[in-house]
C-alpha positions in Angstrom: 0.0 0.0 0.0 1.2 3.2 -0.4 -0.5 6.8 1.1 -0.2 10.4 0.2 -0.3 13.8 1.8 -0.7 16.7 -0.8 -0.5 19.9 0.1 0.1 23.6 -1.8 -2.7 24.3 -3.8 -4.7 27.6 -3.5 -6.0 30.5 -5.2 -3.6 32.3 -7.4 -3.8 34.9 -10.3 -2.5 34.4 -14.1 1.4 34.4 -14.5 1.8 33.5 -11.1 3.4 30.2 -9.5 2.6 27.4 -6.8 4.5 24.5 -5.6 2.7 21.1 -5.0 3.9 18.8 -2.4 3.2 15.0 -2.1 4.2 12.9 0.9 4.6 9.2 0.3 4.6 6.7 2.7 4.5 3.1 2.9 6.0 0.8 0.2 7.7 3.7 -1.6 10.9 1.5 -2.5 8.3 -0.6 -4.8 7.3 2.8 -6.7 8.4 2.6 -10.3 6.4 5.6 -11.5 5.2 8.8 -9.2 3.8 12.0 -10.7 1.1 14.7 -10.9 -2.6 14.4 -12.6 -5.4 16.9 -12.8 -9.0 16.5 -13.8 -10.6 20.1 -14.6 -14.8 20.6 -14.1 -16.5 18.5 -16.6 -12.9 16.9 -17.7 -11.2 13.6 -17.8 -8.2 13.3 -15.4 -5.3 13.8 -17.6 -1.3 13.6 -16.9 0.9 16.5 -15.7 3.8 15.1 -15.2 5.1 11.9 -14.0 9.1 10.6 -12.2 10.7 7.3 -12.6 12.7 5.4 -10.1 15.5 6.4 -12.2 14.8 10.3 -12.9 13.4 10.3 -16.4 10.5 12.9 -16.3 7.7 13.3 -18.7 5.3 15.8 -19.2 2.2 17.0 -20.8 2.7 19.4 -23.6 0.9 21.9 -22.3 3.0 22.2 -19.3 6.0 22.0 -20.7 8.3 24.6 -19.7 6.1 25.9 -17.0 5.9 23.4 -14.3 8.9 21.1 -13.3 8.4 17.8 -11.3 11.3 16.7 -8.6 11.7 14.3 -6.2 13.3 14.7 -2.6 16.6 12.6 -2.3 15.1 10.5 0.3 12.4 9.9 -2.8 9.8 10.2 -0.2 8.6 13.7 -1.3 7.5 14.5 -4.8 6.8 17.7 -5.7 5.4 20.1 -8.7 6.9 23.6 -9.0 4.1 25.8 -11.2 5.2 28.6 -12.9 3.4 31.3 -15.5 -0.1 29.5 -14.4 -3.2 30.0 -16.4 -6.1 29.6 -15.7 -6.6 26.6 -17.7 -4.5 25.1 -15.2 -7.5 25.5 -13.0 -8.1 21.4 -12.0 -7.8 19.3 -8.8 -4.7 18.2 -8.5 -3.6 14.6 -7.9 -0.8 12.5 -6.7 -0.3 9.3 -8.3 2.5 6.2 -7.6 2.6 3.2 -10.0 3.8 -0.3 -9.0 4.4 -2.6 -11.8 4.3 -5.9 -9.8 0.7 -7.0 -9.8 -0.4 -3.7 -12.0 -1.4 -1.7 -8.6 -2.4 1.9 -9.2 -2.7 4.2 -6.0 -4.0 8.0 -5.9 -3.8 11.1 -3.3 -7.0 13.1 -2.2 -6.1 15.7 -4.6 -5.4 19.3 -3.9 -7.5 22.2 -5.8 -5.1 24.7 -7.6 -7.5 27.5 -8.8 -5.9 30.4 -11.4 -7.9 33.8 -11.6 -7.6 35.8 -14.8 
């Protein structure tokens, strides 16, 4: 099993910047994937940006070179740095780990980020 704690979201105003934090505890050293998702009103959840064990980062294009995804060298914290937000950014945010042995999928509360024009 593995639990989050996310934390940083709020209200902020176009062009500015936010930093999402995800705690992750329990089986962390069986992570193979960790990363960021958001699902907008009336949207599907869709992929920020997502970590590998080994440091390889991927992200959505419409985030690219905006937000940056890092991981705490004790690879316990994840987090999303947000800069130049728009307010299509506007979405709950969502921390996600992947564990390829047995296919297991495991998700954070989510944390709403909200971008005024």
């Amino acid at each position: 099993q593995v639990q989050f704690v996310e934390s940083g979201g709020g209200l902020v105003q176009a062009g500015g910047s936010l930093r999402l934090s995800c705690a992750v505890s329990g089986n962390t050293n069986d992570i193979n994937i960790i990363g960021w998702y958001r699902q907008a009103p009336g949207k599907e959840r869709e992929l920020v940006a997502t970590v590998t064990r080994i440091g390889s980062t991927n992200y959505a294009d419409s985030v690219k070179g905006r937000f940056t995804i890092s991981r705490a060298s004790a690879r316990n914290t994840v987090y999303l740095q947000m800069n130049s937000l728009k307010p299509e950014d506007t979405a709950i945010y969502y921390c996600n780990a992947r564990i390829y042995i047995g296919n297991r999928n495991f998700w954070g509360q989510g944390t709403q980020v909200t971008v005024s024009s």
